[in-house]
C-alpha positions as CSV (number, residue, x, y, z in Angstrom):
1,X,163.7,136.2,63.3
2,X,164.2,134.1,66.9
3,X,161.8,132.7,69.1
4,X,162.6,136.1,71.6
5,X,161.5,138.4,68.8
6,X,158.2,136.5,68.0
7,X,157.3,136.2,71.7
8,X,158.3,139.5,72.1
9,X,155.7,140.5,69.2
10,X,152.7,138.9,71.8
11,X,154.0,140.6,74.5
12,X,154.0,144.2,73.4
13,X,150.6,143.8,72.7
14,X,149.7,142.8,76.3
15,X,151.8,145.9,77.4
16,X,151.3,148.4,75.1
17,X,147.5,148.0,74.0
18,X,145.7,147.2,77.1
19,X,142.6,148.8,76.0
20,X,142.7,145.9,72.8
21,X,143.0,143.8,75.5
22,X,140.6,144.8,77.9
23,X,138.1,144.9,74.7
24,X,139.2,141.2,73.2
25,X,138.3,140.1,77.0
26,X,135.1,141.7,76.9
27,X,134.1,139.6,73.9
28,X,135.8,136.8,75.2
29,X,133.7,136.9,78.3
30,X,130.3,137.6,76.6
31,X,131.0,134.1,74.3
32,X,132.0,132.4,77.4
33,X,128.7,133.4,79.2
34,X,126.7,132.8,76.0
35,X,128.0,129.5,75.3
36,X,127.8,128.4,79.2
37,X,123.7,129.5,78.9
38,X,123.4,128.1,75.6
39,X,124.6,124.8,76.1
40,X,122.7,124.4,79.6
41,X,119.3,125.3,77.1
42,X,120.5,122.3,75.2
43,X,120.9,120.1,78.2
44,X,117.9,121.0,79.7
45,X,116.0,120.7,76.4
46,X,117.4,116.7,76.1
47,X,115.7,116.3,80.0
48,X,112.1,117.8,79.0
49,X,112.5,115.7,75.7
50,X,113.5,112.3,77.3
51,X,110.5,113.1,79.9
52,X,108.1,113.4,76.9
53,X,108.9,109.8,75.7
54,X,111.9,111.6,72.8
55,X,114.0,107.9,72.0
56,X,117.4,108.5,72.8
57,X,118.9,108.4,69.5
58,X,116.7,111.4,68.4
59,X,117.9,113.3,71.3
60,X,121.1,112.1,71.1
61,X,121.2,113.5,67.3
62,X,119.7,117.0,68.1
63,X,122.1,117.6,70.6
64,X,124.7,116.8,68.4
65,X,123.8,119.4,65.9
66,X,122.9,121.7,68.0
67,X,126.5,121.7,69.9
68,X,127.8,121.5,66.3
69,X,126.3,125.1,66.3
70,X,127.9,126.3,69.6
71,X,131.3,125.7,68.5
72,X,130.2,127.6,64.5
73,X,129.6,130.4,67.0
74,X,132.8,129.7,69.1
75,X,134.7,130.0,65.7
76,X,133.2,132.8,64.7
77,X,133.9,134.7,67.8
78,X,137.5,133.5,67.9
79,X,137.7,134.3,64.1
80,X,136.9,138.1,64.8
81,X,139.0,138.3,67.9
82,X,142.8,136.4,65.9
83,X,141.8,138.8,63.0
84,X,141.8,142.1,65.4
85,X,145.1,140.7,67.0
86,X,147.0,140.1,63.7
87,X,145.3,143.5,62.3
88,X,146.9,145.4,65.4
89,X,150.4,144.4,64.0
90,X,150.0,144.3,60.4
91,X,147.1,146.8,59.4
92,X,147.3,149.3,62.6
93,X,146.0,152.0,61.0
94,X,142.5,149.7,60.1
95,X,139.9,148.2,62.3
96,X,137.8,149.9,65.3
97,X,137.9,149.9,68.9
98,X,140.6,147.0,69.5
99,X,140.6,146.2,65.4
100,X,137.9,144.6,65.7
101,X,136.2,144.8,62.7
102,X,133.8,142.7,60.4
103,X,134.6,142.2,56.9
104,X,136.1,139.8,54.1
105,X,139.0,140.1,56.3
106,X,137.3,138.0,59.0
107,X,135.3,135.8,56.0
108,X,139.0,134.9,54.5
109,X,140.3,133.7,57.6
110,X,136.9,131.8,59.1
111,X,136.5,129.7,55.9
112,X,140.1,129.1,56.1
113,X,139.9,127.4,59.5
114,X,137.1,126.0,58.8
115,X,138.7,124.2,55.9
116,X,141.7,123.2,58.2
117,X,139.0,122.0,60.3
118,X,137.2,119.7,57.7
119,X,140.7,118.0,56.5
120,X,141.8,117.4,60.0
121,X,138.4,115.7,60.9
122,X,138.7,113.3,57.5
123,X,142.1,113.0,58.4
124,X,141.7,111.9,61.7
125,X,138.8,109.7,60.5
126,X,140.9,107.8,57.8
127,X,143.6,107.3,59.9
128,X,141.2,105.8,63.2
129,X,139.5,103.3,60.9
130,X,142.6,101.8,59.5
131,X,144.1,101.6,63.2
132,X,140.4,100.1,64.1
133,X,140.8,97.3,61.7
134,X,144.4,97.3,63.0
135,X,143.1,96.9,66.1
136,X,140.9,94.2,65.5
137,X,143.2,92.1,63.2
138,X,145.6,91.7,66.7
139,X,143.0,91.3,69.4
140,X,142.5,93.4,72.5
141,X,146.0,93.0,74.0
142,X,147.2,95.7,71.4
143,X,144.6,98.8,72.2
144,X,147.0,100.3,74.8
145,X,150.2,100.3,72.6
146,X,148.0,101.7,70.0
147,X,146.0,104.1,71.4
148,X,149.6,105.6,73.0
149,X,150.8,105.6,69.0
150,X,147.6,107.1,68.0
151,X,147.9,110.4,70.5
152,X,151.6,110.6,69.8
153,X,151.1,110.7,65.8
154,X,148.2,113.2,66.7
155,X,150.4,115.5,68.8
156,X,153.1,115.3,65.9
157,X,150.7,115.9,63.2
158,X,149.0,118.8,64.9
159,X,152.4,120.5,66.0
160,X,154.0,120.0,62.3
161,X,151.0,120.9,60.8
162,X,149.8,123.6,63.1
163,X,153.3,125.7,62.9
164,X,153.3,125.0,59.1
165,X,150.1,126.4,58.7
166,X,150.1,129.3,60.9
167,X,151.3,131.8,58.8
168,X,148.7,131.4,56.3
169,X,146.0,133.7,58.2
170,X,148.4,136.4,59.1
171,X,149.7,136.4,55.2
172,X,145.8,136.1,54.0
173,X,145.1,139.0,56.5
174,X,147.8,141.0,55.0
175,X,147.9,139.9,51.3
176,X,143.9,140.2,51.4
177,X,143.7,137.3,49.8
178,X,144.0,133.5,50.8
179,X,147.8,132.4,51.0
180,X,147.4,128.6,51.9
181,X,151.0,127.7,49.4
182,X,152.5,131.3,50.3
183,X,152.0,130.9,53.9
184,X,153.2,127.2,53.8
185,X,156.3,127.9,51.7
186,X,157.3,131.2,54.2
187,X,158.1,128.7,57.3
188,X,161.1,126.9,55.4
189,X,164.0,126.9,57.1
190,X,162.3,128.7,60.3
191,X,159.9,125.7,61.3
192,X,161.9,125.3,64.7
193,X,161.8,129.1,65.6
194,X,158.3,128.9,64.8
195,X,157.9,125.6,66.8
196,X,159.0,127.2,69.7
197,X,157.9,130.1,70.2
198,X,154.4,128.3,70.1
199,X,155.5,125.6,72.5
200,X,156.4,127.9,74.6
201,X,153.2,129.7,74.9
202,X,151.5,126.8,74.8
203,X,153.2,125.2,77.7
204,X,153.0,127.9,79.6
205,X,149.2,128.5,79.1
206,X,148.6,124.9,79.8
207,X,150.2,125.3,82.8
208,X,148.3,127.9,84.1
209,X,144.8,126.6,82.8
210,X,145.3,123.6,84.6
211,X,146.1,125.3,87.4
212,X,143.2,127.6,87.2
213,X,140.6,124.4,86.4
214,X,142.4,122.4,89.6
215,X,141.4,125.8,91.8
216,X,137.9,126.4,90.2
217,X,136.7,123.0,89.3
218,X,138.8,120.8,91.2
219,X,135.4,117.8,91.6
220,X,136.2,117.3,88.2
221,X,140.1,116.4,88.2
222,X,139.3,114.2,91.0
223,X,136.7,112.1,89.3
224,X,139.3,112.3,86.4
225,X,141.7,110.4,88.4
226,X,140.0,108.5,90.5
227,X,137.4,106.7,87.8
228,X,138.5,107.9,84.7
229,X,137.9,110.5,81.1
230,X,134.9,108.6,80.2
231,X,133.1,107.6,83.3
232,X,129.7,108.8,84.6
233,X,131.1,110.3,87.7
234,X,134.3,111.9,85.6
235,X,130.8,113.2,82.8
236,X,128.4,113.8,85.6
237,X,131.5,116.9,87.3
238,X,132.0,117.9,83.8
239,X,128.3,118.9,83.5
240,X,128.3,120.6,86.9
241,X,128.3,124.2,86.0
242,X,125.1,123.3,83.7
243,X,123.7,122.3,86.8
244,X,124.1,125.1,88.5
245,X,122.9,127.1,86.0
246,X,119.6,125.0,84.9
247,X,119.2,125.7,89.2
248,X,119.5,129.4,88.9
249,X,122.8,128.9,91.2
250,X,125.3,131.5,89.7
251,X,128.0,132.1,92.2
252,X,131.2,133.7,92.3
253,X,132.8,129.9,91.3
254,X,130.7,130.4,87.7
255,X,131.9,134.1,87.7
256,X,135.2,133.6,88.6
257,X,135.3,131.0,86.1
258,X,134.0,132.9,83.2
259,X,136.3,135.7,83.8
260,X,139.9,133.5,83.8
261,X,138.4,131.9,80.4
262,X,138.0,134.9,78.9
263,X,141.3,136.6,80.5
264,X,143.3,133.4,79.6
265,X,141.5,133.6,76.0
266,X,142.2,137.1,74.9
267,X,146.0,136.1,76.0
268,X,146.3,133.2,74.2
269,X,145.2,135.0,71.5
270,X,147.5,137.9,71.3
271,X,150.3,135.7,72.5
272,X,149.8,133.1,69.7
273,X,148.4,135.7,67.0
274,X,151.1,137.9,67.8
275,X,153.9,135.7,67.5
276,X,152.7,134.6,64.1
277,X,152.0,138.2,62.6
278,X,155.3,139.3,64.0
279,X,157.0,136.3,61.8
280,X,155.0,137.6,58.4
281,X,156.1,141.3,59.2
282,X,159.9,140.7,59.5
283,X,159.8,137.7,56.7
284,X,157.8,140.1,54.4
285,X,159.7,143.0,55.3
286,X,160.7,143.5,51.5
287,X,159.1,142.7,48.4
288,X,162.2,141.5,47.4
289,X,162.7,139.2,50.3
290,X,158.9,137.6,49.9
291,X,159.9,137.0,45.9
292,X,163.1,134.7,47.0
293,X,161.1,133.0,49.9
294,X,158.2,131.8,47.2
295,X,160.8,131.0,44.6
């Protein structure tokens, strides 16, 4: 197994199944669009409930929960779409138009991430409050310093634990059954390959959704710089395209901008998925091979 091989496993998709592909976009764009009209219902519902004398903690609350339920969907959707890609490599023969397919296949793997999920949020909450009282034991001089440890544990503790974990949906997918220890114990000794192949995708993506965002949505990055993440101006661009929807103002910026999401989407997918089912098929080639590696 080498980083070429895995990467290579993401790009024969791309090449060789572009009907898969065409279809994973397709469902990619439909949640994009979905989630676009959705969440400018929410915002729109917060206006009409602040006009009608709504206190802004109640608001404040139901839109909370109510985004909570936009990304549930989000998952969902991206549940069914990393299943088909794995399936392509590891089931072929199973699945319909572009594997997609809903089963306990697609059950396994969504309550999988979504336990990730929840021990990544307590996680993250644990480790904040001890760096708040941290924080506040020292005095204001040491936010900066700590909030630059804070993202460079994050980014550590999502890449080790992200490439550690990634095997465990392509093995669930192919053992039928969850393989949290299994999957774990298969990236000894291949952690770097693993590592990066996925930074490489990663970086590259990155790259070319910033790009993208800079060409589409470029008010945004310049309130970004120029006042900050969380100012109003930097808020007010963010909430732009909810704008223009809540004004019946879809152009070809909102089209345009709909479509690279779900292109870029349905690539990341089969680039990333890929990659990791391609690792599972050549480290599971043999039964023999997957005793010794769990041993």
């Amino acid at each position: 197994m080498t980083i070429g091989s895995l990467m290579q496993g993401g790009f024969r998709l791309i090449k060789e199944r572009p009907g898969a592909m065409l279809i994973w976009t397709l469902v990619q764009l439909a949640a994009a669009i979905g989630a676009s009209f959705w969440m400018m219902a929410i915002i729109q519902g917060n206006i009409d409930a602040l006009l009608r004398g709504a206190s802004l903690q109640s608001v404040q609350t139901s839109s909370t929960l109510q985004s909570l339920l936009v990304s549930l969907a989000g998952l969902i959707v991206s549940t069914i779409i990393y299943a088909a890609v794995q399936r392509a490599i590891i089931h072929p023969t199973e699945g319909g138009p572009g594997w997609l397919k809903l089963g306990m296949d697609e059950v396994r793997l969504f309550l999988l991430l979504l336990f990730y999920l929840i021990v990544f949020v307590v996680g993250s909450a644990v480790v904040t409050f001890f760096l708040g009282a941290f924080v506040a034991s020292t005095g204001p001089d040491s936010m900066w310093p700590v909030a630059i440890i804070l993202l460079a544990l994050a980014f550590l503790a999502g890449s080790y634990f992200g490439t550690k974990l990634s095997l465990t949906f392509p093995l669930t997918l192919k053992k039928r059954a969850f393989a949290i220890g299994e999957g774990w114990n298969l990236t000894n000794g291949r952690f770097w390959v693993l590592y990066g192949a996925y930074l490489i995708v990663f970086l590259g993506l990155l790259a070319v959704g910033i790009a993208t965002a800079l060409v589409i949505r470029p008010e945004y990055f310049s309130a970004l710089l120029e006042y900050g993440p969380n100012s109003p101006e930097a808020q007010q661009a963010s909430l732009l395209e909810y704008q223009e929807l809540m004004d019946g103002d879809i152009g070809a910026r909102t089209i345009i901008g709909w479509t690279v999401t779900a292109v870029q989407g349905a690539i990341g997918y089969a680039l990333f998925g890929g990659a990791a089912a391609t690792a599972v098929q050549e480290l599971t080639a043999d039964e023999e091979g997957l005793s010794d590696t769990f041993s």
